[in-house]
C-alpha positions as CSV (number, residue, x, y, z in Angstrom):
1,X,0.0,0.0,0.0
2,X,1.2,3.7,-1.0
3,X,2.7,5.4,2.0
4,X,1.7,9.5,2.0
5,X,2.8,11.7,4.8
6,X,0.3,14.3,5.6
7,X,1.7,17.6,7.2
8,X,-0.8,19.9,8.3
9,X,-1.6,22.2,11.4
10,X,-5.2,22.5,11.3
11,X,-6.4,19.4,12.9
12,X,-10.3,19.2,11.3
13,X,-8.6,19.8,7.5
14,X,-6.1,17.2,8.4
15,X,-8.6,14.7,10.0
16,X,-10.3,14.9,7.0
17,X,-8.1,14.5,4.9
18,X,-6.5,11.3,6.9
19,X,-10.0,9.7,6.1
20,X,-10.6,10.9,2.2
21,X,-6.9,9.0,1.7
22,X,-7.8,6.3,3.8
23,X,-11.2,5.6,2.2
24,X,-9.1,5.6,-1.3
25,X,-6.5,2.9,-0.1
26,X,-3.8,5.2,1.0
27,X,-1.7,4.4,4.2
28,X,-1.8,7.9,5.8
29,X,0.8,9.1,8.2
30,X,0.1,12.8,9.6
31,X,2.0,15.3,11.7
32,X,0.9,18.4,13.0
33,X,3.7,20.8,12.6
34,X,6.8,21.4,10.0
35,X,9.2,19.5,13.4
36,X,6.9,16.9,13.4
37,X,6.7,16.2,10.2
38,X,10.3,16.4,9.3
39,X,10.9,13.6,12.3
40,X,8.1,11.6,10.9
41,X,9.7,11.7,7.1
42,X,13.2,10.6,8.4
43,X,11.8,8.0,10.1
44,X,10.0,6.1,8.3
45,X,9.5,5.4,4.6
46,X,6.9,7.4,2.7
47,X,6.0,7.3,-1.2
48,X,4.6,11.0,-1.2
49,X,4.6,14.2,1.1
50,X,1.5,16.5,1.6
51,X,2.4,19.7,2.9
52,X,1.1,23.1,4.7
53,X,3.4,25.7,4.1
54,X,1.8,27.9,7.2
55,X,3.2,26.2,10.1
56,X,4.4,26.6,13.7
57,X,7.8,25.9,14.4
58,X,8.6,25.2,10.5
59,X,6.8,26.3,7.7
60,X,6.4,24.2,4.5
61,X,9.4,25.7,2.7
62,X,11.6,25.0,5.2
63,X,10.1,21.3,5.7
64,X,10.4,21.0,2.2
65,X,14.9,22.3,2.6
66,X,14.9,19.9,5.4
67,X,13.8,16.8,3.6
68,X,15.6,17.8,0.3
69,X,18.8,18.0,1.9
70,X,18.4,14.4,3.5
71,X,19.4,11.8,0.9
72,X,16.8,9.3,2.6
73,X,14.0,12.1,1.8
74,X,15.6,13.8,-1.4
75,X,13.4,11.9,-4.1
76,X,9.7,11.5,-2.6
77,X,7.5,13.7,-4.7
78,X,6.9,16.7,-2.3
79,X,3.1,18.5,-2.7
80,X,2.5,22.1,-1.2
81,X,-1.0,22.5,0.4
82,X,-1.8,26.4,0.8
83,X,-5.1,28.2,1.3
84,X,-3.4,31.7,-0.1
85,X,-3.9,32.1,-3.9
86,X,0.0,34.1,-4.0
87,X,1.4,33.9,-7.2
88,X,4.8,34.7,-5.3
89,X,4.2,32.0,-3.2
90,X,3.6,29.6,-6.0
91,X,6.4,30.5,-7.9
92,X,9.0,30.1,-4.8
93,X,7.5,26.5,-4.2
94,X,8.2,25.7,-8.0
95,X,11.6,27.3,-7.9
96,X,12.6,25.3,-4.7
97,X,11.8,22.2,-6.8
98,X,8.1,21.4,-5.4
99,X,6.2,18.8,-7.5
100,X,3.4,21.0,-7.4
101,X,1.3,23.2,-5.2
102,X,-2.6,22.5,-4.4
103,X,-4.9,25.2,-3.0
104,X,-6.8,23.9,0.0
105,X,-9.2,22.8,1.0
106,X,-9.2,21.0,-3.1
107,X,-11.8,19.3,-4.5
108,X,-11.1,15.2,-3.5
109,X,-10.5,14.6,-7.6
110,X,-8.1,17.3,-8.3
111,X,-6.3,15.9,-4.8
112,X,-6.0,12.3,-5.7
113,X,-5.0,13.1,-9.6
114,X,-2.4,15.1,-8.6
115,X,-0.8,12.6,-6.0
116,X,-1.3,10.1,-8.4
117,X,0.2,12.0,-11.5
118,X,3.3,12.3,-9.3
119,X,3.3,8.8,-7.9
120,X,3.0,7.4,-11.6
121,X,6.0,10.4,-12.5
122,X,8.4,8.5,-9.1
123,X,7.5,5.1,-10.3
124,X,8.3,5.3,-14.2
125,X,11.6,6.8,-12.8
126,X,12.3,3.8,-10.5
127,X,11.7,2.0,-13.8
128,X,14.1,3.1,-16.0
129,X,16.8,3.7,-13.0
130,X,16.2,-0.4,-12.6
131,X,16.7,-1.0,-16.3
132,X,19.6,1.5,-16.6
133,X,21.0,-0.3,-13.8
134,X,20.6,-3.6,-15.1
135,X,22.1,-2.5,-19.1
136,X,25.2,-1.4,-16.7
137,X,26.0,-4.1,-15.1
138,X,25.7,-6.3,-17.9
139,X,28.0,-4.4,-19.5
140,X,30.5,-4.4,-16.7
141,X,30.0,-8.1,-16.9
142,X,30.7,-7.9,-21.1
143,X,33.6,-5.4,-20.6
144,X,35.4,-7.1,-17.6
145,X,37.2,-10.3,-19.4
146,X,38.5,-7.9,-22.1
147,X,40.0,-4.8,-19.8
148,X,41.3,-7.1,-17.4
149,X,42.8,-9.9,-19.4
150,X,44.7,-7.6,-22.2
151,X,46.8,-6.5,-19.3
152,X,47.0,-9.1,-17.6
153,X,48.6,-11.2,-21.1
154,X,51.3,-8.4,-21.7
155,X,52.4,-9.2,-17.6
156,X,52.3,-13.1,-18.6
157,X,54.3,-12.8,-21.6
158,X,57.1,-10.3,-21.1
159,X,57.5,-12.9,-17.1
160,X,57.4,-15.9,-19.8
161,X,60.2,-14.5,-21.7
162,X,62.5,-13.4,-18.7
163,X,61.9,-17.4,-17.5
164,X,62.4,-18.8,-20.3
165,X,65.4,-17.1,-21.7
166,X,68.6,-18.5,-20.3
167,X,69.7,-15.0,-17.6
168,X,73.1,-14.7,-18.8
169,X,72.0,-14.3,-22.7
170,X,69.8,-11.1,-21.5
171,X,71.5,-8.1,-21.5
172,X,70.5,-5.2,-19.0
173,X,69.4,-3.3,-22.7
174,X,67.0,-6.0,-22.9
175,X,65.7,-6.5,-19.5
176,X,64.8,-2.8,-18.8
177,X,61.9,-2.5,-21.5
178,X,60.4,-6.3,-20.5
179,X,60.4,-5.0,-17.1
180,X,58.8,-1.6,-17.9
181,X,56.1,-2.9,-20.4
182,X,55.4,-5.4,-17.2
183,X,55.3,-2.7,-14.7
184,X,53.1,-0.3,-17.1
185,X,50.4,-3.5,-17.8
186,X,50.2,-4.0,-13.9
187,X,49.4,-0.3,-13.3
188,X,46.7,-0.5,-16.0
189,X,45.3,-3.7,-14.3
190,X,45.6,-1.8,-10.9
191,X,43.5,0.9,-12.0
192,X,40.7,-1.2,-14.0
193,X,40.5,-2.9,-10.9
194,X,40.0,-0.1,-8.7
195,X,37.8,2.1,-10.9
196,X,35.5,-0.9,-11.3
197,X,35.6,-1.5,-7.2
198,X,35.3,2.5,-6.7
199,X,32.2,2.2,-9.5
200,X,30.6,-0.6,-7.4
201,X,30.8,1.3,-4.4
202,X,29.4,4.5,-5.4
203,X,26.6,3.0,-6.8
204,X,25.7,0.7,-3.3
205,X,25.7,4.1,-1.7
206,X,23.3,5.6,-4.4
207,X,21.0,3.4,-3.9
208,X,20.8,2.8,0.0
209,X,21.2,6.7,0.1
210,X,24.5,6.1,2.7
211,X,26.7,9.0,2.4
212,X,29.7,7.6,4.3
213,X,32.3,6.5,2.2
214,X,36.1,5.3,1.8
215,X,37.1,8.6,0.6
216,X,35.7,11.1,2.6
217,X,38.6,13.7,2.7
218,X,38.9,17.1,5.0
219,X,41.8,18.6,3.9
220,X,43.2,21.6,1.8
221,X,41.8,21.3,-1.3
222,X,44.1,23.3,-2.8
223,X,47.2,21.8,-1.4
224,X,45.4,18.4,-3.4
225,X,44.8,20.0,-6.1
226,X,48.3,21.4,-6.9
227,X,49.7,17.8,-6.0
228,X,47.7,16.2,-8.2
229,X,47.7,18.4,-10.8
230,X,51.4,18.3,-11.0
231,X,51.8,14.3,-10.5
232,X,49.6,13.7,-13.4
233,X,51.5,16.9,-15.7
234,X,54.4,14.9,-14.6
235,X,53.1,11.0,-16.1
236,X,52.1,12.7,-19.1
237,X,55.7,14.5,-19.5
238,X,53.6,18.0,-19.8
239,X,55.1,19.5,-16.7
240,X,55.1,22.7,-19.1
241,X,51.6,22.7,-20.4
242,X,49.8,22.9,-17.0
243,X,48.5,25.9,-15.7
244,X,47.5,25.8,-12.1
245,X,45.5,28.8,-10.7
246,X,44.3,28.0,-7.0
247,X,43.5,30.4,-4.5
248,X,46.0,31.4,-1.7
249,X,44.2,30.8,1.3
250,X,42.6,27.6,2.6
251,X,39.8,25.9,1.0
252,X,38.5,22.3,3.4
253,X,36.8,20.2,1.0
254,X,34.8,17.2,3.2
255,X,34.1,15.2,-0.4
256,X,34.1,11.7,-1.1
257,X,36.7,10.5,-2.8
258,X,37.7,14.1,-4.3
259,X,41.5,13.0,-5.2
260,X,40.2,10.7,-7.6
261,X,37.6,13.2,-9.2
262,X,41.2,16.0,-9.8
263,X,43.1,13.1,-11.0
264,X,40.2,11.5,-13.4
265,X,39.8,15.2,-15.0
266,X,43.4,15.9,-15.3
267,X,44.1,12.6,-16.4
268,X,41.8,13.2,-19.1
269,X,42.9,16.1,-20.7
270,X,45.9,14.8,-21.1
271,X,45.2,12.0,-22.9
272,X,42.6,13.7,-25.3
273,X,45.2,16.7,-25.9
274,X,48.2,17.2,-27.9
275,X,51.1,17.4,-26.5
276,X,52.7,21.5,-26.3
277,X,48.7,22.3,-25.9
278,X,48.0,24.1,-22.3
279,X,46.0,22.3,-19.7
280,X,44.5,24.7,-17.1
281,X,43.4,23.9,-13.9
282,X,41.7,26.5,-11.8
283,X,39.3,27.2,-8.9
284,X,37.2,29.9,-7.9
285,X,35.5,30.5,-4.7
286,X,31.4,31.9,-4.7
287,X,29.7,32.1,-1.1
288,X,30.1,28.5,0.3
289,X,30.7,26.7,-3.1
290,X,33.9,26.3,-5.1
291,X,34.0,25.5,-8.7
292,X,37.0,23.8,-10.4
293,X,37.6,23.8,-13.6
294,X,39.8,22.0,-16.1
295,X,40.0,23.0,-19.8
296,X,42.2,21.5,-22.4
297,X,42.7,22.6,-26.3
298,X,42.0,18.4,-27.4
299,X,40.0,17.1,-30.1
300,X,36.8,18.1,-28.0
301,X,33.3,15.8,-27.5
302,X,30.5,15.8,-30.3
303,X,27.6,17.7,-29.2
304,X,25.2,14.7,-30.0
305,X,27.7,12.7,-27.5
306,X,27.5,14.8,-24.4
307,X,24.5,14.1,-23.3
308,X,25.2,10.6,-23.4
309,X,28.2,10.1,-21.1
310,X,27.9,7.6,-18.5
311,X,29.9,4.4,-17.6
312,X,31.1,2.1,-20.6
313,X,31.1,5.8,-23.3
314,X,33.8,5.5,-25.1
315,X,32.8,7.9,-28.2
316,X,35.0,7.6,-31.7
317,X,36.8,4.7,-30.8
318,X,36.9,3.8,-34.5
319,X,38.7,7.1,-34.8
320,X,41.0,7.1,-32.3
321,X,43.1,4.4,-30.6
322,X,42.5,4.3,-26.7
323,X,42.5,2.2,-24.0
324,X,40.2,1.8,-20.8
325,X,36.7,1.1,-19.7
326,X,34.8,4.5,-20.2
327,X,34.2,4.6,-16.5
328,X,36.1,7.7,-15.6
329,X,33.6,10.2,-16.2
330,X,30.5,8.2,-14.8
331,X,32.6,7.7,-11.8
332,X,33.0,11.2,-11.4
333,X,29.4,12.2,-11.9
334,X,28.3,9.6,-9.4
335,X,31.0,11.1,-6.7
336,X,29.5,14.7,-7.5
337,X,25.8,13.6,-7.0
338,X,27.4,11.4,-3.3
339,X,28.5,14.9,-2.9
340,X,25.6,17.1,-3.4
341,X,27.6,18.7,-6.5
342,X,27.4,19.4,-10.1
343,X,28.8,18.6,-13.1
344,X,28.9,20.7,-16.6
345,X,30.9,20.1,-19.9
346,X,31.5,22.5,-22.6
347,X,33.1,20.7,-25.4
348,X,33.9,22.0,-28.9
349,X,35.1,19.8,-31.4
350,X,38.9,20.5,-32.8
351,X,39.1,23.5,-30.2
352,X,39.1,21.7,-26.6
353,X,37.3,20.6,-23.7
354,X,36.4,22.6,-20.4
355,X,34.9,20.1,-17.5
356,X,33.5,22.3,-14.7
357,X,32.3,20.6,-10.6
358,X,31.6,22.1,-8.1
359,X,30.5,21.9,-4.8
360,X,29.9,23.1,-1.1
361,X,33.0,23.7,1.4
362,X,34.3,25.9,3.9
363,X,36.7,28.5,4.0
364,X,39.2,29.8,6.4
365,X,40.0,34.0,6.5
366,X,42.0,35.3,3.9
């Protein structure tokens, strides 16, 4: 039975109300104030809130901040109940991101249509997360022998030579570039392995709504930033082409996993960039949000690709030579959503790349 969680002060409207759902096969829980309700949401499960925004102790908009803020409470369809006809006040609601916003007392049809518009709405998106979901990881499944064993071969074959080959008859000219071409296959295997445990985890915690996680980090962000930044201009041998323009004084980021998200980005636009091209990472600070940015000069994303980035996208693979999954940049997104932030790309093709994130932290005085 459909769960709704009725929030309303007046206590003849919301007996009412309780027994109108009831009669129509509803499971009703009600609270009397904005607290109450808030306690009541967090509590339990609920498929729909109904809400008063004229309230003691919390009025609907702030019930509405309180439950949006809670990943447990984030996603149930959220209805304002209101007896003032404000066209300010129903354009705030709609802003904030309410489903909708019902003028009381409503006739019982235009009620039970609108909770069931939005319960149809929260169930067709259940649907297609579960199928999404389930075209993921059966591509995982699909993509796991290949990005795993290619690796793991090189590691085999160069360790087969060394064996096999009597020692003395290998010179030190020769041993150097098995043992390099080993070394570099194991690092590739290390990271497949770890993006597609890292992957895994991030989406457990999406769908149980945990935000705890392996990485949480409180640090300097910038102090990360730069050390990252500079490790990966350093792999790529583009110590020269990185720009680095952080802010002097001291940003703490509490993100999950936010070394990985730097490293994924920078990573990235040094592989899809020539070589002598500048890479530029930089971060500016608005109110209690920081935005970082990374923009290359690379061959750029087709506009009818970006909207389809997501875990397994590798676009123009017939065009370019390139290893990996295509996880990076769904493992990013997923991190940013863990971490209440946002993700934008502006891409042109043959001109370059700019990934912008950002998200909330605090800063220290200047």
């Amino acid at each position: 039975m459909r769960r709704i969680l009725l929030i309303e002060d007046d206590p003849v409207l919301r007996h009412n109300m309780v027994e109108l759902l009831t009669l129509e096969n509803y499971d009703v829980d009600d609270a009397q104030d904005g607290e109450e309700g808030v306690r009541k949401a967090l509590e339990s499960h609920h498929d729909l809130v109904l809400c008063d925004i004229m309230m003691p102790k919390m009025d609907g908009y702030q019930v509405f901040e309180a439950l949006k803020s809670h990943p447990r409470t984030a996603s149930i369809p959220f209805l304002f109940l209101t007896a003032k006809v404000d066209k300010e006040d129903v354009r705030r609601g709609m802003v904030m991101g309410a489903d909708d916003y019902i003028q009381k007392p409503a006739p019982i049809e235009e009620l039970l249509q609108a909770i069931e518009v939005r319960l149809r709405k929260k169930r067709l998106q259940l649907e297609q997360e579960q199928q999404r979901s389930e075209a993921l990881c059966s591509e995982l499944a699909s993509r796991i022998p290949h990005e795993l064993i290619t690796p793991l071969n090189s590691i085999l074959g160069y360790a087969e030579l060394i064996i096999e080959e009597e020692p003395s008859n290998l010179s030190h000219q020769e041993i150097v570039p098995m043992a390099c071409a080993i070394q570099s296959a194991a690092e590739r295997l290390m990271e497949t392995i770890h993006k597609y445990l890292l992957y895994n985890e991030l989406q457990f915690l999406r769908f149980t709504g945990n935000r705890s996680g392996s990485g949480e980090i409180r640090d300097n962000l910038c102090t990360i930033t730069r050390h990252i930044g500079s490790d990966v201009a350093k792999k790529w041998k583009r110590i020269e082409d990185m720009e680095i323009a952080l802010p002097e004084y001291p940003i703490h980021a509490c993100i999950p996993y936010f070394s990985h998200v730097v490293r994924q980005l920078t990573d990235n636009a040094c592989k899809f960039s020539a070589a002598g091209s500048p890479i530029t990472l930089q971060c500016r600070l608005t109110g209690n949000s920081i935005t970082l940015s990374v923009s290359d000069q690379g061959r750029g994303i087709p506009a009818e690709n970006l909207d389809q980035l997501g875990a397994f996208q590798q676009f123009e693979r017939h065009h370019y030579e390139q290893q990996g999954s295509g996880l990076g940049l769904a493992i990013v997104k997923l991190i940013l959503q863990h971490s209440q932030g946002s993700l934008d790309i502006q891409s042109i093709p043959d001109q370059g790349t700019t990934v912008t994130l950002s998200f909330p932290v605090t800063v220290d005085a200047p």
